[in-house]
C-alpha positions in Angstrom: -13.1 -48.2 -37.2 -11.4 -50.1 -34.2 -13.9 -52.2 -31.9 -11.8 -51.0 -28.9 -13.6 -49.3 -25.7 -12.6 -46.2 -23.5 -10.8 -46.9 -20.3 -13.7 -45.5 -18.4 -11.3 -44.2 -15.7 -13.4 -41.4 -14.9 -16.7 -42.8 -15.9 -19.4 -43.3 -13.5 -22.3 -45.7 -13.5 -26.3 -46.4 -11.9 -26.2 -49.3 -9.5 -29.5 -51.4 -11.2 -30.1 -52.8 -7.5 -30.4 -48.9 -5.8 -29.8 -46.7 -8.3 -26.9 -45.1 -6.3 -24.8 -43.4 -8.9 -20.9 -45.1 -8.2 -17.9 -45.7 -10.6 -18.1 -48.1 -13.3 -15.3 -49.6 -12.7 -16.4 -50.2 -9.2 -19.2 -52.5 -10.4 -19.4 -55.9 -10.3 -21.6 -58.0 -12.4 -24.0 -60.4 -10.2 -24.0 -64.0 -10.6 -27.3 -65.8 -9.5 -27.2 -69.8 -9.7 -23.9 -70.1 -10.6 -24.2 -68.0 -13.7 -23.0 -64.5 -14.9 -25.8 -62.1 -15.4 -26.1 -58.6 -16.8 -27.0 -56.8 -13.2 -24.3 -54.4 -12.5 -24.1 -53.3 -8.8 -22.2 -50.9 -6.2 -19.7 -52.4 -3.8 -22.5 -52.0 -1.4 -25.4 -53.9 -3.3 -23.0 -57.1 -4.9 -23.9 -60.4 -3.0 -21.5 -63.3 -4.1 -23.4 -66.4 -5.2 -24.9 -68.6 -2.5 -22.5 -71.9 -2.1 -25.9 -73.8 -1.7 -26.8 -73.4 -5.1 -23.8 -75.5 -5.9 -24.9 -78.4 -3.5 -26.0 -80.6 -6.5 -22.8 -80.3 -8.8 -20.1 -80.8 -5.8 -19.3 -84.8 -5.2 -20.4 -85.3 -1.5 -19.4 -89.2 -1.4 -17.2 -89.6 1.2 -16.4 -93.8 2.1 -15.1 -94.8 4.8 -14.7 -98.0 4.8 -12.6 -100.6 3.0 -13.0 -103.6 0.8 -11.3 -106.5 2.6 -8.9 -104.8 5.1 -5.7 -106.4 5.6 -5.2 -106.2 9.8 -1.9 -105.7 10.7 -0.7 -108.8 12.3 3.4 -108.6 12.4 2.8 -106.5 15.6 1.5 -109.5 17.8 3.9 -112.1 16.1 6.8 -109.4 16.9 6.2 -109.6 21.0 
């Protein structure tokens, strides 16, 4: 026996947020703290993950200064 699935072209689903009935292959799976959970939702009912859950992982350094600059001084001996 093949391990293969039914297109589900025609197959409809229960939203597990409303329990609207919608087309399965109109439901999205939610994620919640930047992971993929079982929760299957209607178009209507999916909420993409918050960016603020990501604050922690993202690299906010941002330096703005430099380690002994070099000033450009071939301007003033130029004049």
């Amino acid at each position: 026996m093949s391990g293969n699935f039914a297109s589900g072209k025609i197959a409809f689903g229960f939203c597990d947020r409303s329990g609207f009935r919608c087309k399965l292959t109109a439901m999205r799976k939610n994620v919640i703290n930047t992971k993929l959970t079982d929760i299957k939702t209607c178009p209507s009912c999916w909420d993409p993950d918050q960016p603020q859950y990501r604050i922690g992982m993202v690299d906010t350094k941002d330096p703005q200064a430099l380690r002994e600059p070099r000033p450009d001084i071939s301007l003033a001996d130029s004049r």
